[in-house]
N, C-alpha and C positions, 0 to 999 in steps of 0.2 A: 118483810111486808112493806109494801110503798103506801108512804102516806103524802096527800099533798093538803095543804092548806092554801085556801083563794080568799082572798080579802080583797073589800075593795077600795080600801085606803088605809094604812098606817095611822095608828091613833095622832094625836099632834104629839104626844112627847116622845115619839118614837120613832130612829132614823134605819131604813136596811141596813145598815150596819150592825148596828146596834141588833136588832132583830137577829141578821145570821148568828153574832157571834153568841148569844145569850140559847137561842137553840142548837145550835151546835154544844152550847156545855150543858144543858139540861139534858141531849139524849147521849151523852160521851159515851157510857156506857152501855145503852139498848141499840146505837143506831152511828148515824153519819147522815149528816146534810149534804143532799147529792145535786141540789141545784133550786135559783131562787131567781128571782126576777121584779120588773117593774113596770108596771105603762101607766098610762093618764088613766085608767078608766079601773084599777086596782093594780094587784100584784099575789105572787103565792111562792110560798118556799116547799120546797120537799126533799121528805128521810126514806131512808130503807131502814126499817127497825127489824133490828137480830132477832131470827126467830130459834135459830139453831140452839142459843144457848140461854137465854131470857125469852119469857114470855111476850112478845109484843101488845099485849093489853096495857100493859103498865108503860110504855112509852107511848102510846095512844092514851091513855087518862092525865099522863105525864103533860103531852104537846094540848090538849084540850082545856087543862085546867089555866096553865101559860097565857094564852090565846082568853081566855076571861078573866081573866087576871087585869091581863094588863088594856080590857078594855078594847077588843077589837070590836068592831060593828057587829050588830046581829044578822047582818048578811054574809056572814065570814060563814063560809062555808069547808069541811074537812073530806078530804076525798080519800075512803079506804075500797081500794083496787077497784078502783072506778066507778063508786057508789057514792054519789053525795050524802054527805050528812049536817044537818045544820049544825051550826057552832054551839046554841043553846039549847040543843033539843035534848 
């Protein structure tokens, strides 16, 4: 399952880097960070979560709870197959 995350800024203590590599090891197991990005106006990473052999709810609760954790804007939005879903909703 493709999930993409849009943000539209990086908290302040948080570098893309940092970001990829911290989801990359939170979904190790469910998934794979298949590509991310940056521009002036936000940015968004996105996984393919294993559906074959894990449930992909749980890397979807997994990437959702990350993502308020560490304080992304309430405009952060989660895109599951092409449906917006608000970050705090």
């Amino acid at each position: 399952m493709y999930l993409k995350m849009i943000f539209p800024a990086l908290p302040e203590h948080m570098e893309m880097e940092r970001l990829k590599l911290e989801v990359a090891e939170l979904i190790e197991e469910r998934g794979w960070l298949i590509g991310s990005g940056s521009e002036p106006d936000g940015g968004f990473i996105e996984v393919e979560l294993e559906e074959d052999y894990n449930d992909p709810k749980f890397g979807i609760i997994a990437m959702k709870r990350y993502f308020q954790q560490e304080r992304f804007a309430k405009e952060t939005v989660m895109e599951l197959a092409g449906i917006p879903i608000g970050l705090y909703e």
